[in-house]
DRENBAFI-573325 format. One record per residue (C-alpha): x, y, z; residue number from 0; residue in one letter. Coordinates in nm, 2 decimals, always signed. Layout:
X, Y, Z, NUM, A
...
***
This chain:
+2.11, +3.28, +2.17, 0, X
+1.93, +3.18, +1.89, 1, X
+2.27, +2.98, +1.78, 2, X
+2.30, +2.81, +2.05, 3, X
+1.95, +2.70, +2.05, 4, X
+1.99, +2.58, +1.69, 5, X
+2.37, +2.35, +1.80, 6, X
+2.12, +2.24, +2.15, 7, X
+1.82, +2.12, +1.90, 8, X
+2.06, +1.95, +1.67, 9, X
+2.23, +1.73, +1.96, 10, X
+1.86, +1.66, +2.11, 11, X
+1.74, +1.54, +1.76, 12, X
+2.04, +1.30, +1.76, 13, X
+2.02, +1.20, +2.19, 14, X
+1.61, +1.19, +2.13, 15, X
+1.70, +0.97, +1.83, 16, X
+1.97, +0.74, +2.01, 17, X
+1.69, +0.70, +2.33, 18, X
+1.38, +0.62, +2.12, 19, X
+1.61, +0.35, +1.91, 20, X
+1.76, +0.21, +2.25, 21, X
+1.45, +0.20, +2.39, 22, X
+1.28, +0.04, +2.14, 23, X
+1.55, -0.24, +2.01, 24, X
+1.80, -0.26, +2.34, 25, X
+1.55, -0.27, +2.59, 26, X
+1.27, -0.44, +2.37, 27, X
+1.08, -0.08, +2.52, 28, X
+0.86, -0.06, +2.22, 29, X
+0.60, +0.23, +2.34, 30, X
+0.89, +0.43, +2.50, 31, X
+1.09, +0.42, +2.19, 32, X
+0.78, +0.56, +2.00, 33, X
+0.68, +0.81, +2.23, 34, X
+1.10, +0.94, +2.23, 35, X
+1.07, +0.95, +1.84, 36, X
+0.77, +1.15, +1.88, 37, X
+0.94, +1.41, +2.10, 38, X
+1.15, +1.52, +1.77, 39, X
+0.90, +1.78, +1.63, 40, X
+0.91, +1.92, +1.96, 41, X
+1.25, +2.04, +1.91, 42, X
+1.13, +2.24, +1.59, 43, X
+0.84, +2.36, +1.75, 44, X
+1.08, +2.57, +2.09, 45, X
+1.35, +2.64, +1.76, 46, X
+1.06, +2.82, +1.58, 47, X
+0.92, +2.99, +1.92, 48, X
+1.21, +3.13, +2.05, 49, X
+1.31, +3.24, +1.72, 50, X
+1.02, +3.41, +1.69, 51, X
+1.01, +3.59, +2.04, 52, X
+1.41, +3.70, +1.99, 53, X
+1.26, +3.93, +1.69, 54, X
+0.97, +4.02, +1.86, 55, X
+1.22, +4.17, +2.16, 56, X
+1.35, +4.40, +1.89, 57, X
+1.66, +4.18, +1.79, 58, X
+1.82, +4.28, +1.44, 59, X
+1.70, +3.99, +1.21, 60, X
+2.06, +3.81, +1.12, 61, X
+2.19, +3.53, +1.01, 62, X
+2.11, +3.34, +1.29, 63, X
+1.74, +3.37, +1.25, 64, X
+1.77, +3.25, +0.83, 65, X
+1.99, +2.95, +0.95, 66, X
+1.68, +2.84, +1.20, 67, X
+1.41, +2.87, +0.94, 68, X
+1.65, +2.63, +0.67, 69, X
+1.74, +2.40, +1.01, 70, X
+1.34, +2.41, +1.06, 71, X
+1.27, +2.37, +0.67, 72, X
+1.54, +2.07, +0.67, 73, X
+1.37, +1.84, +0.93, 74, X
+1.01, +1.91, +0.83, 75, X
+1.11, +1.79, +0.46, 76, X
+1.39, +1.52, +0.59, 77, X
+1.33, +1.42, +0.97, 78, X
+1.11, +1.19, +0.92, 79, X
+1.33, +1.02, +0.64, 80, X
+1.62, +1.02, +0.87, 81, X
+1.45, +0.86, +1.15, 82, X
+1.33, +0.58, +0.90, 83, X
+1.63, +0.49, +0.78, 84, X
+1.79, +0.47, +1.08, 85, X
+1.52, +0.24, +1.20, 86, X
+1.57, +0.04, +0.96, 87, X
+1.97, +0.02, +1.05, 88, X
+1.86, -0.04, +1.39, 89, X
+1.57, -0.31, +1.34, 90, X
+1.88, -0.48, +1.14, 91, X
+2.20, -0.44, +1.38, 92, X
+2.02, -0.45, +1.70, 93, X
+1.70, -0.65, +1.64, 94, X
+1.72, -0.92, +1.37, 95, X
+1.57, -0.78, +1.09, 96, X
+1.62, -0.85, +0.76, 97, X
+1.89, -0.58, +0.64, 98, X
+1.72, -0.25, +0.49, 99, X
+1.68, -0.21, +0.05, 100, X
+1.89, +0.01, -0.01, 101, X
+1.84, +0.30, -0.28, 102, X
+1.84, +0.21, -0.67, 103, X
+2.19, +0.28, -0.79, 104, X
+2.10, +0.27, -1.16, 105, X
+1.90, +0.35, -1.46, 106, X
+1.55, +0.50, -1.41, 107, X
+1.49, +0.38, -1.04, 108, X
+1.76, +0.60, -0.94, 109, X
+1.63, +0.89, -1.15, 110, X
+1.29, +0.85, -0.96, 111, X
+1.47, +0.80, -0.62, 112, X
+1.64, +1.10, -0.67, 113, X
+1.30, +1.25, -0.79, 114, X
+1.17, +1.18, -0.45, 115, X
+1.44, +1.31, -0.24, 116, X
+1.45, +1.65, -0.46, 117, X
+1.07, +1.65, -0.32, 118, X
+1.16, +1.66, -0.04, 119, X
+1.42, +1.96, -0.06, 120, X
+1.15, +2.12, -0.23, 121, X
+0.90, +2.09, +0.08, 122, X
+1.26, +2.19, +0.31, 123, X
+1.29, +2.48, +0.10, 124, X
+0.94, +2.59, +0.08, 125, X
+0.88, +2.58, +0.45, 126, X
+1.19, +2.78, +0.49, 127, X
+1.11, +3.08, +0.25, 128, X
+0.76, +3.10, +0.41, 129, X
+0.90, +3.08, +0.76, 130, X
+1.17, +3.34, +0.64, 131, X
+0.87, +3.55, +0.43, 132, X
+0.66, +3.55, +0.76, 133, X
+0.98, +3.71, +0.95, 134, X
+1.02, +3.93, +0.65, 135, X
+0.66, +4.07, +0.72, 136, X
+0.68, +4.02, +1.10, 137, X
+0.99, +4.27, +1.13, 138, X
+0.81, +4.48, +0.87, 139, X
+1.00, +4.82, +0.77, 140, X
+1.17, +4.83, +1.13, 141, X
+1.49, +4.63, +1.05, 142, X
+1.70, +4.53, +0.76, 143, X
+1.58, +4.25, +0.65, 144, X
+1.86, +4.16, +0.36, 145, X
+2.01, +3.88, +0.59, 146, X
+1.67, +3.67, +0.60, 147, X
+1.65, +3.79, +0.22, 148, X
+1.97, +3.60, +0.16, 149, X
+1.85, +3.28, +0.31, 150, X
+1.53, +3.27, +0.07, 151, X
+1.79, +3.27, -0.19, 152, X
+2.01, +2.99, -0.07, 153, X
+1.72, +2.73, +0.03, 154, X
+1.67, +2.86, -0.42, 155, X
+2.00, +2.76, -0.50, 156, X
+2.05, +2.45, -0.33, 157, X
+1.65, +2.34, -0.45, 158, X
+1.81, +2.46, -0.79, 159, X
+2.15, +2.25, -0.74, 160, X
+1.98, +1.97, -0.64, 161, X
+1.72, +1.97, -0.92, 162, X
+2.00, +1.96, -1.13, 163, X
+2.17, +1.66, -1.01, 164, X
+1.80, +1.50, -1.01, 165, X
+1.78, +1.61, -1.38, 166, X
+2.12, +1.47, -1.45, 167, X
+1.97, +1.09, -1.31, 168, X
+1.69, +1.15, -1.52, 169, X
+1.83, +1.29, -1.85, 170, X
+2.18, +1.06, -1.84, 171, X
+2.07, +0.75, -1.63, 172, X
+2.36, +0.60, -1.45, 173, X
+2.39, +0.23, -1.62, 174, X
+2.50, -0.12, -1.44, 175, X
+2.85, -0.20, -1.46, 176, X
+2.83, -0.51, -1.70, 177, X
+2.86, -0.84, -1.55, 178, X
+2.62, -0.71, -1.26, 179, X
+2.30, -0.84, -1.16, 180, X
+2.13, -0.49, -1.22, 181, X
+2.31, -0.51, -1.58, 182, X
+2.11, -0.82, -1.59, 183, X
+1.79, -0.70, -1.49, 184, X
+1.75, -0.39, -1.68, 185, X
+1.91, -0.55, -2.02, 186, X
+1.57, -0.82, -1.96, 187, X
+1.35, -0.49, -1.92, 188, X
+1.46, -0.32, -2.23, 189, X
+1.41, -0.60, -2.40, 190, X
+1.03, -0.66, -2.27, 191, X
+0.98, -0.32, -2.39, 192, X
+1.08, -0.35, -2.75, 193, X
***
């Protein structure tokens, strides 16, 4: 059950998603696209109830419940950056807009972009080892508890992976092909700071 309520809250985070953008750049809908995009925590919210009542009803704590707290961790750290930068896409294709920045590619703005985003997988992670500890302590000495064990240590790893890669950006900065109007720009700041 718990499965199919994580596959049911993925596809309503996309259709919710799809509705509030339609809404609000299709049918010029601005309020009901808002309140649609505000209807996405709700999702999270019936995800981490039901989860929670399938335990309490004496189910065996499994993989199913450690994928809801990482699916729960993910769009509390990276929902609301999703829906942005969609909106911006949207505001652009569909409304006129001026296209969206995209991400730095090189040099020490991308190391600090990619600083952000591993704050964010730290904040996914977090709220997923404390939603998995609280489980741990909910099901107490009554179950086997390895499985939700095991997903505290993958939301580690993949915070650790991606640290990694944000310490790469960081340590070895990715330079501007030559001949490249970032090349350009980050040759004149060099130079300022000498």
């Amino acid at each position: 059950m718990v499965v199919a309520l994580i596959i049911a809250c993925e596809v309503g985070f996309w259709v919710l998603l799809a509705l509030g953008l339609g809404a609000r750049y299709l049918l010029k809908w601005r309020r009901t696209g808002v309140v649609l995009l505000l209807c996405e925590p709700v999702l999270e919210l019936v995800l981490f109830a039901v989860t929670a009542w399938d335990l309490k009803n004496g189910a065996e704590p499994g993989w199913e419940h450690g994928l809801a707290a990482l699916y729960i961790g993910y769009t509390v750290a990276y929902g609301h950056y999703t829906i942005r930068w969609l909106d911006g896409h949207a505001a652009h294709r569909l409304g006129g807009a001026p296209p969206p920045v995209k991400p730095p590619r090189y040099g020490r703005a991308r190391a600090a972009h990619e600083g952000r985003l591993w704050l964010r997988t730290l904040l996914g992670a977090a709220v997923a080892c404390a939603l998995l500890q609280g489980a741990v302590w909910y099901v107490g000495d009554d179950g086997d508890v390895s499985s939700l064990r095991a997903f505290q240590w993958a939301a580690i790893r993949v915070l650790g992976i991606h640290g990694a890669v944000a310490l790469g950006y960081l340590i070895w900065p990715k330079k501007a092909p030559a001949g490249r109007p970032e090349a350009a720009a980050e040759r004149r700041k060099q130079e300022a700071h000498r």
